[in-house]
VMD Tcl script that draws the C-alpha trace (Angstrom):
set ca {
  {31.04 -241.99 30.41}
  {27.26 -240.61 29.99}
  {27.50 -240.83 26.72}
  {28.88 -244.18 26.15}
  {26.15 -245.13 28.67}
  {23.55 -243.32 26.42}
  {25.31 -245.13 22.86}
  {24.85 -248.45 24.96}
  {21.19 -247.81 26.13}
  {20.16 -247.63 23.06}
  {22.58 -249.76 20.71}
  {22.10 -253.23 23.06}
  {19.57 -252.22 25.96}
  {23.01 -253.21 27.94}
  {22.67 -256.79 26.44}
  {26.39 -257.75 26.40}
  {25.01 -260.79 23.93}
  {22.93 -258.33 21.56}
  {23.49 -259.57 17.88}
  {21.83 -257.43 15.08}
  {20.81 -259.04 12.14}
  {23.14 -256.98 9.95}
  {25.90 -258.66 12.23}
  {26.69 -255.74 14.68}
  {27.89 -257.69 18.07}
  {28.06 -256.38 22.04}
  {26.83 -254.08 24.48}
  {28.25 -251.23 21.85}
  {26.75 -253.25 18.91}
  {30.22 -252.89 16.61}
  {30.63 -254.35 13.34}
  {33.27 -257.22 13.17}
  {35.66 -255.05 10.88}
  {35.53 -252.24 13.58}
  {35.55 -254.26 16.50}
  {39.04 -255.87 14.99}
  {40.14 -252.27 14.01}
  {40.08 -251.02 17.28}
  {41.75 -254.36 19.34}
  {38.18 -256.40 20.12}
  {39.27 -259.98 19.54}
  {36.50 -260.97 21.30}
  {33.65 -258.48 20.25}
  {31.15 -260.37 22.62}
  {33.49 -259.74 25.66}
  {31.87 -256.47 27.13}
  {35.30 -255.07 28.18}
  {36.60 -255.79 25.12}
  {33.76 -254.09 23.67}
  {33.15 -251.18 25.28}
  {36.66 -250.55 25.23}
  {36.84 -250.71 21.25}
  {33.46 -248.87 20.97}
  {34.90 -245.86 23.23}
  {37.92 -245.14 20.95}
  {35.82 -245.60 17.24}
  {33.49 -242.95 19.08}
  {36.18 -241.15 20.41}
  {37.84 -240.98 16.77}
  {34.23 -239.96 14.89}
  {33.87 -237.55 17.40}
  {37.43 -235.85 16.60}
  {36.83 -236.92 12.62}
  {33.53 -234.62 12.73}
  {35.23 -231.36 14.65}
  {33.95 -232.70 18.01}
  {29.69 -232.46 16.44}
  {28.05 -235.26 18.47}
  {24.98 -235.66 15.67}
  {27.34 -235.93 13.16}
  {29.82 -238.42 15.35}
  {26.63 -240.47 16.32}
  {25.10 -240.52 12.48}
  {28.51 -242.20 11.46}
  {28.48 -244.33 14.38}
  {24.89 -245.66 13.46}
  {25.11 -245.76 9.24}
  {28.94 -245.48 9.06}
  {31.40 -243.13 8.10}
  {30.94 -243.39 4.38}
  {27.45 -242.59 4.69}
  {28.00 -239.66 6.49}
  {31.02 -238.30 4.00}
  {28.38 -239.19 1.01}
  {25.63 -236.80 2.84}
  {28.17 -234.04 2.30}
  {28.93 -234.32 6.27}
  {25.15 -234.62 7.20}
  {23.13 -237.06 9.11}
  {22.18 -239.67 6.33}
  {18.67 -239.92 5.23}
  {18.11 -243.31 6.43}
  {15.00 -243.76 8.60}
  {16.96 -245.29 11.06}
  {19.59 -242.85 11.66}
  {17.06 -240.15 11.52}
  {15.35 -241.64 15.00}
  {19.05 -242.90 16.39}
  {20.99 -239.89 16.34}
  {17.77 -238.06 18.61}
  {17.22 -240.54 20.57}
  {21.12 -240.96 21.65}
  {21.03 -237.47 22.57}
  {18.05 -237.70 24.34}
  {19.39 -240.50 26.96}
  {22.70 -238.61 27.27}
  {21.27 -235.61 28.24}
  {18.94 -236.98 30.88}
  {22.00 -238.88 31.98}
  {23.88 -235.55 32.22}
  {21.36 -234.36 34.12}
  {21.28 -236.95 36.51}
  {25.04 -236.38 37.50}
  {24.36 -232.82 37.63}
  {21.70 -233.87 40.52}
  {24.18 -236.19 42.58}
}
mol new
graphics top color blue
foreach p $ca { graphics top sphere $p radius 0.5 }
foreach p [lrange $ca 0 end-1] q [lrange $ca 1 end] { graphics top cylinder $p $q radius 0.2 }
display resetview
């Protein structure tokens, strides 16, 4: 949960009607071929969402031997990207700030439950 929280915070600032402009739609900010891949009919429909964006993270997370940067890098540029860096974070800008920053919220998240 903290970390789909953290992928969230930082993909849509929890805007359930966050469009990118490269087309990305929802709280979990999912491209329309992944969003029908994994059952969103309705992208914009946060359950529907979430719910979709959970099992492609789920799946990069088991594709990349359970490595969160890696999981996260694909996630952000997209699993070709990621096979094309010879399994490595991509050298895109973006990516390069995304895959930190992710991290960064999920681990002050983690540390929050630890707290409670």
């Amino acid at each position: 949960p903290s970390l789909l929280r953290a992928v969230i915070a930082v993909e849509s600032g929890f805007d359930s009607r966050a469009v990118s402009p490269k087309g990305a739609m929802g709280l979990m900010q999912l491209m329309p071929q992944t969003a029908k891949r994994y059952g969103a009919a309705n992208p914009m429909d946060p359950a529907q969402n979430v719910n979709a964006g959970a099992k492609y993270l789920r799946d990069l997370i088991q594709r990349y031997g359970r490595d969160l940067e890696l999981a996260l890098a694909a996630y952000n540029a997209g699993e070709d990207a990621v096979e094309r860096s010879g399994r490595r974070i991509p050298a895109f800008k973006e990516t390069a700030l995304y895959v930190p920053r992710v991290l960064r919220v999920y681990k002050s998240l983690m540390e929050q439950r630890q707290v409670t």
